[in-house]
N, C-alpha and C positions, 0 to 999 in steps of 0.2 A: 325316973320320970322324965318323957323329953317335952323339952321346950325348942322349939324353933326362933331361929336368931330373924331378925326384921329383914335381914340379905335374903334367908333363904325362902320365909312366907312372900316376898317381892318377886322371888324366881318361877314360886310357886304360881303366884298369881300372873305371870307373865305366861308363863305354859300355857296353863289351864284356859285364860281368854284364846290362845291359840288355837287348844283343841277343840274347844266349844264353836270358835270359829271353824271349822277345817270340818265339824259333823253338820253347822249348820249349812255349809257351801253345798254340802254333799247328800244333808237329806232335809234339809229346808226349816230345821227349827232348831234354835240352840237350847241344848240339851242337859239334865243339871249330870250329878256325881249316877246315879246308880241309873240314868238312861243310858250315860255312857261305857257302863259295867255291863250293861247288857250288849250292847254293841259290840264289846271288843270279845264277849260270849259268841257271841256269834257268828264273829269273824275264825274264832276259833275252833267252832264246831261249824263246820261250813255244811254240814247236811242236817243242821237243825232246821225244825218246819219256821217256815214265812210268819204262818200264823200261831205261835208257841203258846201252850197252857199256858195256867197259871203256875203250874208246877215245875214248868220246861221254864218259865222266865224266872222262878227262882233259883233253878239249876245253871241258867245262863249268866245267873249275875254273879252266883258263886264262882265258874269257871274267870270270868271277869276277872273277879278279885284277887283269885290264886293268881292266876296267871301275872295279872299287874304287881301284884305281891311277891311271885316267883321272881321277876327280877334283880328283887333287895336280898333272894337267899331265904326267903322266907316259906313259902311252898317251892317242893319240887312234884313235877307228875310221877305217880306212880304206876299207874297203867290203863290203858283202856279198856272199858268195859265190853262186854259183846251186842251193845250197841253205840259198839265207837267214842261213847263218852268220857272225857278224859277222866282220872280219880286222882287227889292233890294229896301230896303228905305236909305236914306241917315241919321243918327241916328245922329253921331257927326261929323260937318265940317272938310274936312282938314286941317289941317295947311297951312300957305303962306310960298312958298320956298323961296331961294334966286335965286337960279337958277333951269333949268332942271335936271342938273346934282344929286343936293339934293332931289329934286322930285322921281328920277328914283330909287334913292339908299331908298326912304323910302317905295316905293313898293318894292323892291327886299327884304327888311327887311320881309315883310309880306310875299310874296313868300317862301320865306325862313323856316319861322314859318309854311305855309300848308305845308310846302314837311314832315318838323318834324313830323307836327301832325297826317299825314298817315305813319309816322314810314319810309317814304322812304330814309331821310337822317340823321344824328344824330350829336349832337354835334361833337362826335368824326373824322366824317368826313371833 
């Protein structure tokens, strides 16, 4: 079961106002957890439509998640589809939370880590 130490929900919540910040600069409204799941979908499937289903923004927010998730080892891509779609494996299981609350702060940890690794936000922010 994980619990998050008070150090690392502070880092957490240090990130996260960053990123929130850095999407609102860039698309004018700060954004909560699964707006910015689909953003980072989308950054990832760069020739998904402007205007996406309903279906396409669940797909997008899935790709999101892996992808934010891939970085802790936990999804890897498995291949794309033949309409360019990425397909995620699940590599290493998650962890069991205590609550949602630890749930949501351990994706936002990974969020966190894509915004760094396209350089959009930085420690220093």
């Amino acid at each position: 079961m994980i619990t998050h130490s008070k150090d690392f929900e502070a880092d957490v919540r240090r990130g996260w106002f960053a990123v929130r910040r850095f999407v609102k600069d860039h698309h004018g409204k700060r954004p909560d957890l699964t707006a910015v799941l689909l953003l980072i979908g989308l950054n990832e499937v760069s020739h998904a439509s402007k205007n996406p289903s309903k279906e396409e923004i669940v797909d997008l927010i899935h790709v999101g998640t892996c992808t934010s998730l891939g970085i802790g080892g936990h999804y890897v891509l498995k291949q794309n589809d033949n309409q360019d779609w990425p397909h995620f494996e699940l590599d290493k299981p998650l962890p069991s939370f205590e609550s949602m609350r630890a749930q949501e702060t351990y994706l936002k940890y990974y969020v966190i880590q894509y915004f760094k690794s396209k350089h959009y936000i930085s420690d220093n922010d």
